[in-house]
C-alpha positions as CSV (number, residue, x, y, z in Angstrom):
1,X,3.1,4.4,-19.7
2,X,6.5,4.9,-21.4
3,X,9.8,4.3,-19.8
4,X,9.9,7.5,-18.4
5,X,6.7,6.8,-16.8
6,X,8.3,3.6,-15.5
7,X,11.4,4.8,-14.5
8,X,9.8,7.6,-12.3
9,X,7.3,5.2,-10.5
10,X,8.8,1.8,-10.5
11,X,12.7,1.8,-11.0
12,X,13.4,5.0,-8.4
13,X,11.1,4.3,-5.8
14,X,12.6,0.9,-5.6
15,X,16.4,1.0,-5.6
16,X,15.9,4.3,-2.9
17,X,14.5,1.3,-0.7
18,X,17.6,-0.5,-1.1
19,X,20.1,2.2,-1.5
20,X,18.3,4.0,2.0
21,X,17.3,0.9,3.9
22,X,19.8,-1.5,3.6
23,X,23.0,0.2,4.7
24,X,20.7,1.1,8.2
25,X,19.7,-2.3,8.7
26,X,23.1,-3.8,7.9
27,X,24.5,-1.1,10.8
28,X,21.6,-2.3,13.0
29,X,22.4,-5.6,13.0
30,X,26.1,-5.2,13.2
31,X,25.5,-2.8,16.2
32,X,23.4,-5.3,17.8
33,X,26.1,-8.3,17.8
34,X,28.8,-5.5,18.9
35,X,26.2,-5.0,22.0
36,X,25.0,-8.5,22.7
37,X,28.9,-10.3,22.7
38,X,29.7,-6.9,25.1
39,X,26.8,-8.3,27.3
40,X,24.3,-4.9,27.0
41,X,21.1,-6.3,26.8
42,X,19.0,-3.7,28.4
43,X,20.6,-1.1,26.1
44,X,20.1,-3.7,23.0
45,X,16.7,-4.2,23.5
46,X,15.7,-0.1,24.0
47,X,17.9,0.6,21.0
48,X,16.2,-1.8,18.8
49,X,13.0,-0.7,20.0
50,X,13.9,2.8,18.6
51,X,15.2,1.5,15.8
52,X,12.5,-0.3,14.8
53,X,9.9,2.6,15.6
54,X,12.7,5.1,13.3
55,X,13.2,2.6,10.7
56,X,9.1,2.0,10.2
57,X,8.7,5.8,9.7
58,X,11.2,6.0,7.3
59,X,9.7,3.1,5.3
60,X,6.3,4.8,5.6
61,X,7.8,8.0,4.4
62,X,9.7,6.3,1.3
63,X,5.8,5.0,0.3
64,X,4.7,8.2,0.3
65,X,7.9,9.9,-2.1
66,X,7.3,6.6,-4.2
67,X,3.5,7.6,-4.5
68,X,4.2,11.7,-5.1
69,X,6.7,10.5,-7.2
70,X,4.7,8.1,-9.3
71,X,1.6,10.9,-9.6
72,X,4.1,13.4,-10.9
73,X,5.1,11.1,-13.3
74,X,1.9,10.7,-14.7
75,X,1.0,14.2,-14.3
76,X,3.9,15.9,-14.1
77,X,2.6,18.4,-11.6
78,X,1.6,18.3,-7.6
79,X,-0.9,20.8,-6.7
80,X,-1.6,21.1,-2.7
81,X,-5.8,21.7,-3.8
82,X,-6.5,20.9,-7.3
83,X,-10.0,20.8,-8.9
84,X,-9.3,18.0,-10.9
85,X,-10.0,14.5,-9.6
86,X,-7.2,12.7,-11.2
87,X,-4.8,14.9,-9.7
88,X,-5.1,14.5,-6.3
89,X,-3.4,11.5,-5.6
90,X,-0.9,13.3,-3.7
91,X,-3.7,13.8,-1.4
92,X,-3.9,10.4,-1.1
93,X,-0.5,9.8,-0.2
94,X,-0.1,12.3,2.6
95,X,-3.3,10.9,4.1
96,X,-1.5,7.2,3.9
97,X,2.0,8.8,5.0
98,X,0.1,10.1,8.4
99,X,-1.6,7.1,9.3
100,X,1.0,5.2,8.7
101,X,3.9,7.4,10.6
102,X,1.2,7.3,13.8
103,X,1.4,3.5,14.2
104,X,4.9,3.2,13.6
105,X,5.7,5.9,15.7
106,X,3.7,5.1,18.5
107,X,2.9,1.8,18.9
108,X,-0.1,2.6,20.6
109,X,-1.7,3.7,17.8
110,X,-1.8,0.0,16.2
111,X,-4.4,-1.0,19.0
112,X,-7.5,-1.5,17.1
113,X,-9.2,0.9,19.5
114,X,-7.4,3.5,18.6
115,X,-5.9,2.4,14.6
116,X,-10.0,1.7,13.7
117,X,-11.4,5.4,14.1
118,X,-8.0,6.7,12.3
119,X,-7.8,4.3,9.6
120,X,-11.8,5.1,8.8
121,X,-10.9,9.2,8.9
122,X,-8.2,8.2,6.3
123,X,-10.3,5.8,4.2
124,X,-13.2,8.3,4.1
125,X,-11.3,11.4,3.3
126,X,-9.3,9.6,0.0
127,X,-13.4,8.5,-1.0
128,X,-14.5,12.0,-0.5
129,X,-12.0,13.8,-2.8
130,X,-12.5,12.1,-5.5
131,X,-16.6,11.5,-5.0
132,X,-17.1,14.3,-4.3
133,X,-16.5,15.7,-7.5
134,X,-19.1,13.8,-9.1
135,X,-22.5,15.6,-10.7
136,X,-25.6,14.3,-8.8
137,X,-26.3,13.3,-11.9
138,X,-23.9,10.3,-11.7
139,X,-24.5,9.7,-8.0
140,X,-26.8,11.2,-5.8
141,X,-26.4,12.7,-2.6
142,X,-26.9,9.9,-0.5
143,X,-25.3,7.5,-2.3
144,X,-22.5,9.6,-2.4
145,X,-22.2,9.1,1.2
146,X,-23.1,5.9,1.5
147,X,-20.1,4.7,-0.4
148,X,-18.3,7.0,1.3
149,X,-18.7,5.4,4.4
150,X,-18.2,1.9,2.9
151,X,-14.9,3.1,1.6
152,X,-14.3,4.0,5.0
153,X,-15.3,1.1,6.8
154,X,-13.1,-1.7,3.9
155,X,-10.2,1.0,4.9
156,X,-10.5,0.0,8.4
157,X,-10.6,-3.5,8.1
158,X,-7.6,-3.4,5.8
159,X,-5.6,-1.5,7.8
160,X,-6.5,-3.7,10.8
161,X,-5.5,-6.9,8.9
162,X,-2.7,-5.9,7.0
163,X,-0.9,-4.7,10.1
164,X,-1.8,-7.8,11.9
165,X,-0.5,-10.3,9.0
166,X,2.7,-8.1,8.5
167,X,3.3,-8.3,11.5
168,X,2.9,-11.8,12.4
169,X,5.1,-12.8,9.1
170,X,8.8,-12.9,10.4
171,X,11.4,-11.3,8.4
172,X,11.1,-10.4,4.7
173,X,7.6,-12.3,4.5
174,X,5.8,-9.1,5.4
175,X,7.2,-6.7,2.7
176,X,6.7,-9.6,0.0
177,X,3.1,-10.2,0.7
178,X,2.8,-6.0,0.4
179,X,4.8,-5.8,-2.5
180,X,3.1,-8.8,-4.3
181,X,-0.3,-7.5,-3.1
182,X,-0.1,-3.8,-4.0
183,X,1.5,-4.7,-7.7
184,X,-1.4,-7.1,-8.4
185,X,-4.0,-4.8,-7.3
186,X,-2.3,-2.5,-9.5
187,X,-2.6,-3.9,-12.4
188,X,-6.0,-5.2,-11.7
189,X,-7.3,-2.0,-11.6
190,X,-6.4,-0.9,-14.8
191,X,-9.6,-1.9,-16.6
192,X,-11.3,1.4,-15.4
193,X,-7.8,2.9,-14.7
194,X,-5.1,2.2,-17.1
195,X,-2.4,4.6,-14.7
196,X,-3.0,2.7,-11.7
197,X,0.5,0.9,-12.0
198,X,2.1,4.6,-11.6
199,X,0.1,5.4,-8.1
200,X,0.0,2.0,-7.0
201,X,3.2,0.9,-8.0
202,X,5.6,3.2,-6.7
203,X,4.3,0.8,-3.0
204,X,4.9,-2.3,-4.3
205,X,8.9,-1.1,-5.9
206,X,9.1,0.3,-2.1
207,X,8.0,-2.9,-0.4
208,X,9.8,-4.8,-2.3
209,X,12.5,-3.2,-2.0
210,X,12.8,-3.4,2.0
211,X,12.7,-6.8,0.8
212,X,16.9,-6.8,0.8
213,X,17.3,-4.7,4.5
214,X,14.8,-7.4,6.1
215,X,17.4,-10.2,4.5
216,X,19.9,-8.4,5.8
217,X,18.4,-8.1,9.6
218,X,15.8,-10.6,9.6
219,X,15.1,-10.0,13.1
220,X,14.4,-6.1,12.3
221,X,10.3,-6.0,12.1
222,X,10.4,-2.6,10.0
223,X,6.7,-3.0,8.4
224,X,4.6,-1.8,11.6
225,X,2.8,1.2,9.9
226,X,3.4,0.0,6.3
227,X,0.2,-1.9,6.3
228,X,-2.1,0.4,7.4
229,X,-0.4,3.3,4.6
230,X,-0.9,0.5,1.7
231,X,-4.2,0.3,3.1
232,X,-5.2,3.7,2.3
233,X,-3.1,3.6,-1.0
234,X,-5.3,0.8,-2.1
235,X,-8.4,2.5,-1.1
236,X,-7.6,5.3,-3.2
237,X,-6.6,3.6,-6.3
238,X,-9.7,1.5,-6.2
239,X,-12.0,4.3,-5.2
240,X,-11.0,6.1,-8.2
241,X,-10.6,3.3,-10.3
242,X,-14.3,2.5,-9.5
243,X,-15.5,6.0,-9.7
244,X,-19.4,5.0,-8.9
245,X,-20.7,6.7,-11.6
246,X,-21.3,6.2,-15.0
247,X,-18.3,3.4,-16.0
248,X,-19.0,1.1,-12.8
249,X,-17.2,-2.1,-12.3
250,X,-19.0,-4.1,-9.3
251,X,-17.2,-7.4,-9.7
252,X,-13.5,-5.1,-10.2
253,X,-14.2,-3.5,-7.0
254,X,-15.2,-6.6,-5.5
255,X,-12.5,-8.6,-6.1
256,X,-9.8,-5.9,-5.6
257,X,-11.2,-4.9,-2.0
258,X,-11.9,-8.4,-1.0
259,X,-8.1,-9.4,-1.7
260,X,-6.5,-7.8,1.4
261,X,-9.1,-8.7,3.9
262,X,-8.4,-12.5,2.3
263,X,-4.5,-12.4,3.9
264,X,-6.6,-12.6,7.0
265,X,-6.8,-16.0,6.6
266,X,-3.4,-16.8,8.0
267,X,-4.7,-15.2,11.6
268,X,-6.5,-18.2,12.5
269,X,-5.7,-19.9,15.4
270,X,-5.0,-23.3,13.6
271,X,-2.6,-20.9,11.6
272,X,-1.2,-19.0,13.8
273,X,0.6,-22.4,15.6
274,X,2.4,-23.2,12.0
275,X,5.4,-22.0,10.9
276,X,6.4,-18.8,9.2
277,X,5.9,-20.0,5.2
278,X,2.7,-21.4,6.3
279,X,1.3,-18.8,7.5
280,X,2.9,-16.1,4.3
281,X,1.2,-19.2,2.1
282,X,-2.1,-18.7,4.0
283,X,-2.3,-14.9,3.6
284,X,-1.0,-14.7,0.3
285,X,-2.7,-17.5,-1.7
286,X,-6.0,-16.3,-1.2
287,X,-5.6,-12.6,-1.7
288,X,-3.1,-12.7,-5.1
289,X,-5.9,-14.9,-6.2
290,X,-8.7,-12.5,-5.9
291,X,-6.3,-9.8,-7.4
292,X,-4.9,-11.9,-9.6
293,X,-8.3,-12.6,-11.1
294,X,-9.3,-9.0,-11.3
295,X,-5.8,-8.7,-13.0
296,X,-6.2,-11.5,-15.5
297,X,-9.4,-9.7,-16.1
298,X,-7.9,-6.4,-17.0
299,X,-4.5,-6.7,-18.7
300,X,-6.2,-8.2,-21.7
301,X,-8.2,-4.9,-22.7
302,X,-5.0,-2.6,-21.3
303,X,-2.7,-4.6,-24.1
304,X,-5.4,-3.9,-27.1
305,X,-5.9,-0.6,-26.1
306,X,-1.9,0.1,-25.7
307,X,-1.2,-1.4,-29.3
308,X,-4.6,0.0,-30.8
309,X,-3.4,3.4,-33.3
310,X,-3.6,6.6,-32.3
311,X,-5.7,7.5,-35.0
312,X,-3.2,10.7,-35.4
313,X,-3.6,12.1,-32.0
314,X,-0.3,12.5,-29.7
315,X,-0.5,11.9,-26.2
C-alpha cells in the first residue's frame, strides 16, 4: 500500500463524506428551525422523515463508491464478471449497496422478518464468489456449502445487530462505532490479507466521515441501512481473508466475526435504560476488543513483511 493506494481508499472516500454530507445536514437542520419557529410541525416531521430515508441512501451509496473505489485502487480495474477471486470485490460492494439502500429506503425492510432472509441472500452470495472458486481439493463440496451457509447465517446476525445498535446510539455515536469497527477489522485481517485496509477501509473513512454532518444535526439519524451494508462489507473481507482452504486462520476468523455481534451487548435491557455514552461504551468495548486482538495479532507480521527486501522483484 503506497500513498496512492491510500489516497484512493482512505483520504477520498472520506473528505466526499464531509464535502457531500455535511452541507445537506447543515440545510436540514437550518430548514427544520425555519419550520418549527413558523409553527409547521406536521410538515417538519414528514420532511424529516424523507430526509432521513434520502440522506441514509446517499450514505449507503457513498460506502459503496468508497469500496469500488478502494478495489480499483488495489487493482486498478472493475470487471462486472471476473474469473479471478480477488477481483471481485466490487461484487461485494453492490451486494452491500442493495441491502443497504432497501432498509434505508423502506423502513420496512429493517424488520427482522423481512432484513433476516435479505441480509442471508447477501451474506451467502459474497461467500459464494469467492468459495466457489476453490479446487475440491482445498474444500470439498459440502464443506463448501456448509461455510457458505455459516457465512450467511453470521451476515444475518450482523446485520440485525448492527442496525439495531446504530440505531439506538443518538447522534454521531453510530457512525463512530462503524467507523472504529470496520477500520479495526481491517487491519485485523491483514494476516491472511494484507489489502484488506483498501476494501475495508474505504467504510470506515465514509463512516467516519458522517461523523461531522451527525455533529452538525445531531437529531438527524442518517445510519439506518449503513449497518446492515458494513455487515456484508465485513463478511466479504473476512470470507476472503479466511479463504477455507489451504492458509486457514480459525482463531482470525473467530475473533473478527465475533466482534460485531459483541456491540450487541449494549441491547440489554439493563442497558438500554442508561444513557447514550453508556450504551456506545457497551457496544464498543467489547467488539474493538475482539478486533483489536485479531489486529494486535496481525500488524506485527504485516510490518516485517512491508520492510522485508524485495529480493529484486517490483511490485
Amino acid at each position: 500500500m503506497g500513498p496512492r493506494e491510500i489516497l484512493l481508499s482512505a483520504f477520498v472516500p472520506g473528505l466526499a463524506a464531509v464535502v457531500l454530507l455535511a452541507p445537506v445536514a447543515f440545510f436540514l437542520r437550518h430548514r427544520g428551525r425555519t419550520e418549527a419557529s413558523a409553527g409547521c410541525h406536521h410538515s417538519l416531521s414528514s420532511a424529516q422523515w424523507c430526509s432521513t430515508r434520502l440522506l441514509g441512501a446517499f450514505f449507503v451509496l457513498l460506502l459503496v463508491g468508497g469500496t469500488l473505489l478502494g478495489s480499483y485502487a488495489w487493482q486498478t480495474r472493475l470487471d462486472l464478471w471476473p474469473r479471478q477471486a480477488q477481483y471481485r470485490f466490487p461484487l461485494v460492494s453492490i451486494a452491500a449497496g442493495l441491502l443497504g439502500l432497501a432498509t434505508a429506503l423502506l423502513p420496512i425492510f429493517r424488520r427482522p422478518a423481512l432484513l433476516a432472509p435479505l441480509s442471508a441472500l447477501a451474506g451467502g452470495f459474497v461467500a459464494w464468489i469467492f468459495l466457489s472458486l476453490l479446487h475440491e481439493s482445498l474444500i470439498s463440496e459440502t464443506m463448501r456449502w456448509v461455510w457458505i451457509s455459516v457465512s450467511a447465517l453470521l451476515t444475518v446476525l450482523h446485520a440485525l445487530t448492527l442496525d439495531r445498535v446504530t440505531s439506538s446510539l443518538p447522534g454521531c455515536l453510530g457512525p463512530v462505532l462503524l467507523s472504529a469497527l470496520a477500520g479495526t477489522i481491517a487491519l485485523g485481517a491483514t494476516m491472511n490479507f494484507a489489502n484488506a485496509p483498501l476494501v475495508l477501509g474505504p467504510a470506515a473513512a465514509v463512516t467516519g466521515g458522517a461523523v461531522v454532518a451527525a455533529l452538525i444535526h445531531p437529531g438527524l439519524a442518517m445510519a439506518h441501512g449503513a449497518g446492515a451494508s458494513t455487515a456484508v462489507l465485513i463478511a466479504g473481507t473476512v470470507v476472503f481473508a479466511h479463504w477455507f482452504g489451504d492458509r486457514e486462520r480459525w482463531l482470525m476468523y473467530a475473533l473478527l466475526m465475533a466482534a460485531p455481534l459483541a456491540t450487541g451487548v449494549s441491547l440489554l435491557p439493563l442497558l438500554v435504560r442508561r444513557g447514550p455514552m453508556v450504551r456506545f461504551i457497551a457496544a464498543a468495548a467489547p467488539a474493538l476488543a475482539l478486533a483489536g486482538l485479531q489486529a494486535a495479532r496481525a500488524i506485527p507480521p504485516l510490518i516485517e513483511s512491508m520492510s522485508a527486501p524485495a529480493d529484486g522483484y517490483d511490485d
